[in-house]
N, C-alpha and C positions, 0 to 999 in steps of 0.2 A: 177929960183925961184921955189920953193919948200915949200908953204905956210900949215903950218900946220894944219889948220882950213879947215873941209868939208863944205862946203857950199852946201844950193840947188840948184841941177842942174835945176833949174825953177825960175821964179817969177810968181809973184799971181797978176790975173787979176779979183778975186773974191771972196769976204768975205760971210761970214755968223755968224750971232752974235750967243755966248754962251748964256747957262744961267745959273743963276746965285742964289743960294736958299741960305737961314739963315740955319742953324744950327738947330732949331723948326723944319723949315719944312722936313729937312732931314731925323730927326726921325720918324717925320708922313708917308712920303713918304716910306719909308724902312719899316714902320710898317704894312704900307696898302700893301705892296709889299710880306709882309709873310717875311719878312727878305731874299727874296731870289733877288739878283741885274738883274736875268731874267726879274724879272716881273716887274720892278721900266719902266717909261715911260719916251722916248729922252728929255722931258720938263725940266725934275726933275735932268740929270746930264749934268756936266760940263764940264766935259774933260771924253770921253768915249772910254775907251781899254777893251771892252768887249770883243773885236773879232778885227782880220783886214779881215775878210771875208766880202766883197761889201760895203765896208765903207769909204774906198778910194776915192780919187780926183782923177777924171780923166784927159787927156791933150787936147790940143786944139783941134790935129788932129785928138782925139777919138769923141767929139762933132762935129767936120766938118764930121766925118763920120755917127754918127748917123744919119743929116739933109739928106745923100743920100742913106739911108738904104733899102735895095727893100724888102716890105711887100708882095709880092710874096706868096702864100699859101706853094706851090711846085714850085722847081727850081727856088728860090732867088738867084740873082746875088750875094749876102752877103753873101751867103753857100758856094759856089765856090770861093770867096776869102778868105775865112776862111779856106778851106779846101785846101787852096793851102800854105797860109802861116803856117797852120801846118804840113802838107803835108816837107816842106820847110825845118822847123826846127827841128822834130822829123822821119821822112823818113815812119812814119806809114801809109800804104795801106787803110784803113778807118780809116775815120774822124766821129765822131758823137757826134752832137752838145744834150746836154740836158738843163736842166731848173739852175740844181747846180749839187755840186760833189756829193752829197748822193744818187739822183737820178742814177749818172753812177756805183754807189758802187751796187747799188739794182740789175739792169740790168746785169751788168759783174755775179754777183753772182750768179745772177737765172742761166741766163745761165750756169757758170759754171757746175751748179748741185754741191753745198756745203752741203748740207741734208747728215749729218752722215759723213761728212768728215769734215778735220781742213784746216785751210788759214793760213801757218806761216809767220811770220812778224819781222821786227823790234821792233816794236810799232805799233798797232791798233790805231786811235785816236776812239774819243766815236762813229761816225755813222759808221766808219768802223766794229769796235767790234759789234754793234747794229744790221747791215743789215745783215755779216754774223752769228750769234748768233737768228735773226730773220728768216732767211732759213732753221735754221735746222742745222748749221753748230759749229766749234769750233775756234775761236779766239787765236792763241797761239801764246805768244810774246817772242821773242828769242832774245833782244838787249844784248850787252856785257854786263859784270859787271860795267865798269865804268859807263855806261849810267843810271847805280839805284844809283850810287854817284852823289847828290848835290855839293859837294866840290872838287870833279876829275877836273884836267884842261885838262883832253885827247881829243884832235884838234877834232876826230870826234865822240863823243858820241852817235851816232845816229846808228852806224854800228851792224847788226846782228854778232851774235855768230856762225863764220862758223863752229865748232864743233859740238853745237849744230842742228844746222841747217843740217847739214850731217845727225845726228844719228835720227830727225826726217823724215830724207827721206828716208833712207835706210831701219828705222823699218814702216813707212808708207804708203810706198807703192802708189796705184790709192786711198787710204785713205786721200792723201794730196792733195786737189784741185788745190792749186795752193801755190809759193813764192810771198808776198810782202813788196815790199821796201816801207819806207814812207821818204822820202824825201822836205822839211827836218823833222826830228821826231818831231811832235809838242804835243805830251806825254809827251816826254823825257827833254823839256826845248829848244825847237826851235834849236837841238842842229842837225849838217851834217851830212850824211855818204860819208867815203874817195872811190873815182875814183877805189881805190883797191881793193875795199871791194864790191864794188858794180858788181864791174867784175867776183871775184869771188863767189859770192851768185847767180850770173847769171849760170855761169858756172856749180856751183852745180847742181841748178835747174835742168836745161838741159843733165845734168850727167845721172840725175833716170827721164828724160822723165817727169815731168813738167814743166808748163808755168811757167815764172815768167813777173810781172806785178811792176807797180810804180805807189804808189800814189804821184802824181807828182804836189800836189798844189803851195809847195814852190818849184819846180826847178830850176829855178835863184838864186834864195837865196843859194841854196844847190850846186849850179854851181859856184857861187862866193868863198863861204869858199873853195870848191875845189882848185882853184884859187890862194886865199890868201895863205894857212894852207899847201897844200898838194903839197910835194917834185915833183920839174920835173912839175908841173903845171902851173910855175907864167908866164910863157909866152904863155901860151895859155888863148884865149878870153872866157869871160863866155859864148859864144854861140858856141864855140867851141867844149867845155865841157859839155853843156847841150846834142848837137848830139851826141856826143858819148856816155852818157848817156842811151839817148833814144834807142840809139842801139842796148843797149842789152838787153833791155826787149822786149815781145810777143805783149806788148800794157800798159796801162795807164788809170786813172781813174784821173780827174785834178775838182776842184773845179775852176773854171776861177776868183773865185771873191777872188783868192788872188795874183799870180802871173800873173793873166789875168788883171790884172787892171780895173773890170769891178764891178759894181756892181751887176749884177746877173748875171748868167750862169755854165757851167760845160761842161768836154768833155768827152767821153770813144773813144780810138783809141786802132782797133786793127789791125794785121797780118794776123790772122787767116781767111778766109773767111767763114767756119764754124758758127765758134763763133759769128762774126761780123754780118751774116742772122739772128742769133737766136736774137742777143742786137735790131738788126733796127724791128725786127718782136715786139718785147717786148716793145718797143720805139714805135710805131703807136699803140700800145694797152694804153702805160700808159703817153706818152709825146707831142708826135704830129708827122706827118713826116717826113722822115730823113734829111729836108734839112731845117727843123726847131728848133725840135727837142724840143717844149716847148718854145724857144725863139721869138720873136718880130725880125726883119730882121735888126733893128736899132742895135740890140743889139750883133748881128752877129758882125758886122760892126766894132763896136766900138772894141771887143775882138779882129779883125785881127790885129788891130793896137796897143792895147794893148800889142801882144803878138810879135812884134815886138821892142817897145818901152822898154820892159821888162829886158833883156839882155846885155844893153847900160850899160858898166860898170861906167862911172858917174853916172848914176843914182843908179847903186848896193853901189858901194863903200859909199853914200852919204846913202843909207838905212841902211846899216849894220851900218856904222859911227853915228847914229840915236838912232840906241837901243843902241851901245857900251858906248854911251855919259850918257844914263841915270844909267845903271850897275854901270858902273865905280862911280859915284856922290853915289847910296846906298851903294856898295861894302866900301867906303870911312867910313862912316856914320857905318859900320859895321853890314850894315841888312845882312839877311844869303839869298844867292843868290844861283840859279843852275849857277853855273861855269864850263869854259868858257861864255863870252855872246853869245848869240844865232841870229839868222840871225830876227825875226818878231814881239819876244818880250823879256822881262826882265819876269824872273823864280822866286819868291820870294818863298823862304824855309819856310813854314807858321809851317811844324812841328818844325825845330828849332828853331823859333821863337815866341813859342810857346809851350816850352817844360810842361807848366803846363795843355795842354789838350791831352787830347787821340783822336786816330784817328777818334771814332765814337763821340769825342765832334764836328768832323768837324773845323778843325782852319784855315783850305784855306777859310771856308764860313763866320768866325771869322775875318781875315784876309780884304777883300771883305769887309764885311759891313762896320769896323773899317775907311776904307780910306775915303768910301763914306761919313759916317758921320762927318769926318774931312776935306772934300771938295768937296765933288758931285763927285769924280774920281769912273765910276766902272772899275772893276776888273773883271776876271771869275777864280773861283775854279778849280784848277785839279787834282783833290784828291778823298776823298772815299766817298763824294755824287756823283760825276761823274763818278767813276771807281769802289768803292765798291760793292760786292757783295752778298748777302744775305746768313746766316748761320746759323745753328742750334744754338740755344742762343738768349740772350740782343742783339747781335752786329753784321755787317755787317763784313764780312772780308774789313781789310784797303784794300786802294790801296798800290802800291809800293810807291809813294813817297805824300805827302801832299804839294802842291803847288799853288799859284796864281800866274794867268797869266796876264802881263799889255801886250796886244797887240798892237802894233803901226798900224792903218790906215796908207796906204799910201800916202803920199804928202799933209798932211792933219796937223799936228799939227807943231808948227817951236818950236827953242830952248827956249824961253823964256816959254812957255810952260812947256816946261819938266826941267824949272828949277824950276818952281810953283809946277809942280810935286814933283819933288822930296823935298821940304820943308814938303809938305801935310805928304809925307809919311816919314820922319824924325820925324813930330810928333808925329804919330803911333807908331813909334818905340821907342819913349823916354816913353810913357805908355802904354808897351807892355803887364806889369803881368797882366794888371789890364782888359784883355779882354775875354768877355765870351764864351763859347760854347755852341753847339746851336743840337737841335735834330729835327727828321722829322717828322711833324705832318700828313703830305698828301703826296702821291706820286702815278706816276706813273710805270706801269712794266716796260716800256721801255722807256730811255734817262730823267731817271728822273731829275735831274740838270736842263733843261730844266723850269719847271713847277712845282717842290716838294716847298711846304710850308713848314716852318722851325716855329719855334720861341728859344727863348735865354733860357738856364739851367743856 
């Protein structure tokens, strides 16, 4: 038997009720909120794909582990099994636990020494771009051409431009800090880079004598499409493929609270022993020490077994199966999607749908309110309030692409769900013309998105 329906590899042994606002209050709450769905508060939505960062359900054996978590100041028993089980599945020489992944982006960078030199990439997501752009450093993103196509079905959108990527190594010289991969690209519409591609951007790297490094917050996710999509793959396990992976980078910066199944945490592993004195030194100035790292010992705990639980291909095939279930229902419906579906969330194309606003009308923020106020769903923008850049003139330069992002929490919402969903956002799209755009009244320098106050034009 061969039964076509993915099912959760779980049952639920614990509820938590929604809630649930009129249509009045939705305006008031968005109004008081500046129109921006950061600042709207968990009371006020109903189904929230803000982010799948620490929003997640965790499993039982990750709560049987918190209760024997060692609070430990220095040398928790929870560090040493954390450090082993990473130790395990990436082969990296130090383990270093911090608070989140932005925190291990700050640290790799300092030390790097990024000040007047660039960090090339795939895709920067926004604290990447932020932390190096914040040192002093340049942000330059080399994905293919299909990965700036919304409508490309190329298996891995996510993969650098190894020409490109050559000719800024070979003109940059000790000017280029470092290679990084983002895995999977969550800029680019949650979309993978292929086992191929990753080998060879390593190899480049290592050609002209740079590190290369992986933001590695989805690597299951990015281990699995490998898996599914990429020739000569399907018989190998997604943890199979993650080690090999990890193999060829220098080390790794991992947000934990997304393939870690945890609600808070982060990791930096590296190689280097160098590097690795300068992050733990930088780490007892700005997190805690090394065998905390900003974490709680419970929380250790629960990330070893996260990060083992993570790679179980029932549980991949049944995540990916997850987002693929709600695409497919818009794609039907004819909303303009980034295609292929993506491993964490659904891409909605807010500039094609939306062809009657300009980028600096903002129509990802457009987008985002419109759902909200047709059902408490938020959304997050990924477009030129979060990626724009500021120019001479009325208008920020756009981003490359104008998108909202529905992120999927893990183990967190079931199908009936994201069939409510996707009615909600049917609706939106049957009164698409009629949606306004909206300009920045407040912001801040850095990670504006975050925090900027809007209202409607």
């Amino acid at each position: 038997m061969d039964p076509k329906t993915v099912i959760e590899p779980f049952r639920i042994r614990m509820v938590e009720p929604l809630s649930f606002t009129t249509p009045t209050q939705r305006r008031e709450r968005l109004q008081g909120a500046h129109y921006n769905p950061f600042l709207l508060r968990s009371r006020d939505i109903t189904i929230d794909l803000l982010t799948d960062s620490g929003t997640g359900a965790m499993s039982a054996a990750q709560w049987a582990a918190i209760m024997t978590g060692d609070e430990t100041y220095a040398g928790s028993e929870s560090y040493y099994q954390l450090r082993d089980t990473v130790h395990a599945l990436t082969g990296m020489k130090h383990v270093i636990p911090t608070h989140q992944g932005r925190s291990s982006e700050h640290i790799l960078f300092s030390v790097l020494g990024v000040k007047g030199r660039c960090v090339l990439a795939n895709t920067h997501f926004d604290t990447t771009r932020a932390n190096v752009e914040y040192l002093g450093g340049e942000a330059i993103d080399l994905v293919i051409e299909e990965g700036l196509n919304p409508r490309s079905e190329h298996p891995f959108k996510g993969n650098i431009d190894l020409a490109r990527l050559e000719h800024h190594l070979q003109r940059g010289g000790d000017d280029v800090a470092c290679v990084l991969m983002t895995v999977t690209n969550n800029s680019g519409g949650g979309q993978p880079a292929s086992l191929e591609n990753l080998r060879a951007a390593s190899a480049l790297a290592h050609k002209y004598g740079r590190p290369f490094f992986l933001d590695a917050a989805r690597f299951a996710e990015n281990a699995w499409f490998i898996h599914e999509r990429e020739p000569g793959q399907q018989q190998r396990t997604p943890h199979d493929i993650a080690q090999e992976v990890f193999s060829l980078s220098d080390g790794f910066t991992m947000s934990a609270k997304k393939d870690g199944l945890v609600n808070i945490g982060g990791l930096l592993c590296l190689n280097d022993d160098a590097t690795a004195e300068g992050a733990r030194s930088l780490l007892i100035l700005t997190e805690g020490y090394p065998t905390y790292g900003g974490l709680a010992g419970r929380d250790l705990a629960a990330l070893a077994v996260g990060l083992q639980e993570v790679t179980d291909p029932q549980y991949l095939k049944y995540r990916i199966a997850s987002v693929r279930y709600l695409h497919n229902k818009l794609d039907a419906l004819g909303v303009p999607l980034v295609h292929p579906s993506g491993g964490h969330a659904v891409y909605i194309d807010a500039a094609a749908l939306y062809p009657h606003l300009r980028p600096w009308d903002l129509p990802g923020v457009s987008l985002c309110n419109e759902i909200y106020l047709e059902g408490g769903v938020r959304g997050v923008e990924i477009g030129t309030l979060m990626f724009g850049r500021p120019v001479d003139g009325a208008h920020d330069k756009p981003a490359a692409m104008e998108l909202v992002r529905l992120a999927f929490p893990r183990r967190t919402y079931s199908q009936s769900h994201v069939d409510w969903l996707a009615e909600i956002i049917a609706d939106v799209y049957q009164r698409r013309d009629s949606a306004p755009g909206y300009r920045i009244v407040r912001q801040s320098p850095v990670l504006r998105a975050f925090t900027a106050e809007l209202e409607p034009v």
